[in-house]
C-alpha positions in Angstrom: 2.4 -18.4 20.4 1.6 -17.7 16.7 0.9 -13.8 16.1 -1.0 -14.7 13.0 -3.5 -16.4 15.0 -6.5 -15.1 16.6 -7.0 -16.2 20.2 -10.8 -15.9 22.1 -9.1 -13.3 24.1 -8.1 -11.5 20.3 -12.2 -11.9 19.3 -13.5 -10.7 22.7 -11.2 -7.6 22.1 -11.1 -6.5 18.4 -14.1 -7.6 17.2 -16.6 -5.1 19.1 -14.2 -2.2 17.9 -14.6 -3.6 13.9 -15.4 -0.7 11.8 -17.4 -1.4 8.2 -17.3 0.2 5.1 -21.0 2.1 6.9 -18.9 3.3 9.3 -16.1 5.4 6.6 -17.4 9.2 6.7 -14.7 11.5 6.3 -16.5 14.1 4.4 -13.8 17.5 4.4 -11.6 15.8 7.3 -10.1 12.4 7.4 -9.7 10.2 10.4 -7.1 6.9 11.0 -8.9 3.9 11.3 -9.1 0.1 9.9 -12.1 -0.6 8.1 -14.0 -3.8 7.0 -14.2 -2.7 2.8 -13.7 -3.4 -0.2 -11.0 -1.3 -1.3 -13.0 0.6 -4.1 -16.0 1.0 -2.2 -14.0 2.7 0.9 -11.8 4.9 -1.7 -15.2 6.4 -2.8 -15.8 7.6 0.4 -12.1 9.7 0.9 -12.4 13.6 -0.2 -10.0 14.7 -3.3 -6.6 15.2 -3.0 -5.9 14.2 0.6 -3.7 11.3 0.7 -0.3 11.8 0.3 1.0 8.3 0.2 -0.4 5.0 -1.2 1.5 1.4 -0.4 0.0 -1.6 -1.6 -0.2 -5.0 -2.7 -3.2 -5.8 -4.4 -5.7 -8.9 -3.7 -8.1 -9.2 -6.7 -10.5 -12.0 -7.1 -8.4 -14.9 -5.2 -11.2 -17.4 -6.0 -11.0 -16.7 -9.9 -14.4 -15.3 -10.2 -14.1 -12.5 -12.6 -13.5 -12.8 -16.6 -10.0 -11.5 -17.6 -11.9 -8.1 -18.9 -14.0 -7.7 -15.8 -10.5 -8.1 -13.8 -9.0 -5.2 -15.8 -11.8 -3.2 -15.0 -11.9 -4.1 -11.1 -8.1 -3.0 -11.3 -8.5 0.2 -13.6 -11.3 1.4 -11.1 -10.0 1.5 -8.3 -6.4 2.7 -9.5 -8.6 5.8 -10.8 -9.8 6.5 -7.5 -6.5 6.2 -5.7 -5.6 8.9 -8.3 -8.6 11.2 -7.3 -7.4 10.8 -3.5 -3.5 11.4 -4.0 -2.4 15.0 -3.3 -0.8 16.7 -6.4 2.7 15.7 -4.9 1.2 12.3 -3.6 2.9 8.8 -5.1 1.7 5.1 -5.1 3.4 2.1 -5.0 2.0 -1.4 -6.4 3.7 -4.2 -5.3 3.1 -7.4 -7.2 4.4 -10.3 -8.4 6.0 -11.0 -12.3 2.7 -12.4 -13.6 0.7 -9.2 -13.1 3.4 -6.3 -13.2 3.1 -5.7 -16.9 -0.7 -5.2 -16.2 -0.1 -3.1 -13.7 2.4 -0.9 -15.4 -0.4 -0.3 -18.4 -2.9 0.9 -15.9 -0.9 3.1 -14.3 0.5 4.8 -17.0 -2.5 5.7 -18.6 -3.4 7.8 -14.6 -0.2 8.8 -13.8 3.7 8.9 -14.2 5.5 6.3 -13.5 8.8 6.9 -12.3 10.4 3.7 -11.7 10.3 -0.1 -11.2 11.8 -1.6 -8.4 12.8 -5.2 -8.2 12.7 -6.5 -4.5 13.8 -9.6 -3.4 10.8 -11.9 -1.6 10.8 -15.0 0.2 9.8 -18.0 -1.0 6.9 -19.7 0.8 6.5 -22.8 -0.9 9.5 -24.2 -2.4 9.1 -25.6 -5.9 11.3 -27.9 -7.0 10.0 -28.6 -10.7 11.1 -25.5 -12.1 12.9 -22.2 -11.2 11.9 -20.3 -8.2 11.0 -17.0 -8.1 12.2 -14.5 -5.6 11.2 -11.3 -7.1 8.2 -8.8 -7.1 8.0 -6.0 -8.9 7.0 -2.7 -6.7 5.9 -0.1 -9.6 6.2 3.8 -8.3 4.3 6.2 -9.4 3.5 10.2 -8.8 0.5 12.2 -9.8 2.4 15.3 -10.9 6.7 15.4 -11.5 6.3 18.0 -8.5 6.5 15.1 -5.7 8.0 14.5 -2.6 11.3 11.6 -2.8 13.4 11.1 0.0 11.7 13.4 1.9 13.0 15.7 -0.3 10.5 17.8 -2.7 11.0 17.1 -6.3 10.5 19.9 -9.0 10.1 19.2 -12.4 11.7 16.2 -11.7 14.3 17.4 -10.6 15.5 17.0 -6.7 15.8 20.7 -5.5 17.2 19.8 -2.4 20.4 18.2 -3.9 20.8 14.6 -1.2 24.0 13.7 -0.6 25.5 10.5 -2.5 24.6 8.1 0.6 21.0 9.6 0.7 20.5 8.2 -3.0 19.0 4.5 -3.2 19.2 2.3 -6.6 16.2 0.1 -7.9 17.7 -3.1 -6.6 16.5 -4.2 -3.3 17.7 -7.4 -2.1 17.7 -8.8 1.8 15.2 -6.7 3.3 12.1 -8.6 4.6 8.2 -7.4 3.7 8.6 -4.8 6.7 11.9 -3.0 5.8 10.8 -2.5 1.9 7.9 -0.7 3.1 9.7 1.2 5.8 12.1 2.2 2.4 8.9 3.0 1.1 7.5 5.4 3.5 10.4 7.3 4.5 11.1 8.3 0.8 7.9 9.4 -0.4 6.4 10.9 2.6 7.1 13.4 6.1 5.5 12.7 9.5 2.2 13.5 9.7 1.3 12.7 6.1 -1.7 10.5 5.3 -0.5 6.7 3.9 -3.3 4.8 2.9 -3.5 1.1 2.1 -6.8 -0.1 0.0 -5.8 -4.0 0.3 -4.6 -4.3 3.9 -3.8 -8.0 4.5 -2.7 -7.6 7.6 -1.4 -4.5 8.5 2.6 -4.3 7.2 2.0 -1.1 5.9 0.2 0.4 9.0 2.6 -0.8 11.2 5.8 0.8 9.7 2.7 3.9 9.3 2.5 4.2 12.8 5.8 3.4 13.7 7.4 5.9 11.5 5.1 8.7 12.5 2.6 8.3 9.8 -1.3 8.8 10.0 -2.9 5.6 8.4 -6.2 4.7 6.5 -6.5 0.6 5.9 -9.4 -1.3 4.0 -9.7 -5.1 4.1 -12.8 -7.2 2.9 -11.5 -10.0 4.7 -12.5 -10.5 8.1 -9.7 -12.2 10.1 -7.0 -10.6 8.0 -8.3 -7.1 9.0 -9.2 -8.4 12.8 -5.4 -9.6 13.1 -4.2 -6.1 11.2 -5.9 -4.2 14.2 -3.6 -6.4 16.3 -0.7 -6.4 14.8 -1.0 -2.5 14.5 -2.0 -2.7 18.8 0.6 -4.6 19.6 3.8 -3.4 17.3 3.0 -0.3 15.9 4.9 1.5 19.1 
């Protein structure tokens, strides 16, 4: 059976436990939980300074909707809120593909540092055979402060205080690891057990799942329906 479908038995299930953007109220304490949102609608709602981890891969406008200034906006908005929610020694990654990482590496560096660009090897879904095909995204990685936390290792100063061993230290070439091990990469670099990773454009739940799996707390938004409905599966059923 397909996992990325959504069965009766799926919709009798998840869809009486759906949370909504009304239902986000952290206030001085966060909870874990998958909401229906828009993702700058539920950042508003998460207290300064208490996520530690961010791990996306942005969704803006599918359908084409917004002028290319009123895109720019959407995106500069909500990466200003993900900066008001990172910890001082929080970091956030932006995966994306070639056409929108230069945009994405001029709004992050006017809100934080950036520390690196990753190039990570993707697979291709539809095969085009009219011109080269493109099996790179760019993952951008960023840090609020140069006193952040890298390999699970605190970094002062930029400098890494805790001196990894040769083997510990990863280069920015990733190539034939699937969506799941680069964010598994992800997560055990830039954050401990226990630490809050937050995802404001969910899909369908990669990032919660390694979350979970890795010993994470997690905070998901999706405005899409299904996508968020088969994210609270996939979370259920492999996030163990």
């Amino acid at each position: 059976m397909n996992k990325d479908i959504l069965t009766v038995k799926d919709l009798n299930k998840y869809l009486p436990a759906l949370k909504t953007d009304i239902d986000i109220y952290f206030k001085d304490k966060l909870s874990e939980g998958l909401y229906k949102s828009e993702a700058l609608v539920g950042l508003k709602k998460i207290p300064n300074e208490s996520i530690d981890l961010i791990v996306t891969e942005p969704t803006l406008d599918p359908n084409r909707t917004l002028s290319y200034s009123e895109y720019i906006k959407s995106i500069e908005a909500w990466i200003k809120e993900c900066k008001r929610v990172l910890t001082t020694s929080g970091s956030i990654y932006i995966i994306c593909p070639w056409k929108s990482s230069s945009l994405y590496h001029s709004v992050l560096g006017k809100n934080f540092i950036i520390q690196s660009r990753i190039t990570a090897e993707m697979q291709i879904e539809n095969i085009e055979l009219s011109q080269w095909n493109n099996k790179i995204s760019d993952i951008w990685f960023a840090t609020k402060t140069n006193d952040y936390i890298f390999n699970q290792n605190y970094i002062v100063n930029g400098k890494n205080i805790n001196n990894p061993k040769p083997e510990e230290i990863k280069d920015n070439l990733w190539f034939h690891l699937d969506y799941e091990k680069i964010i598994h990469r992800i997560i055990k670099a830039s954050s401990f057990k226990l630490n809050w990773v937050l995802d404001p454009f969910m899909n369908v739940g990669a990032v919660g799942v390694v979350a979970k799996k890795r010993g994470r707390r997690f905070i998901g938004f999706e405005s899409n329906q299904d996508q968020i409905l088969l994210a609270m599966k996939t979370i259920n059923e492999r996030a163990v």
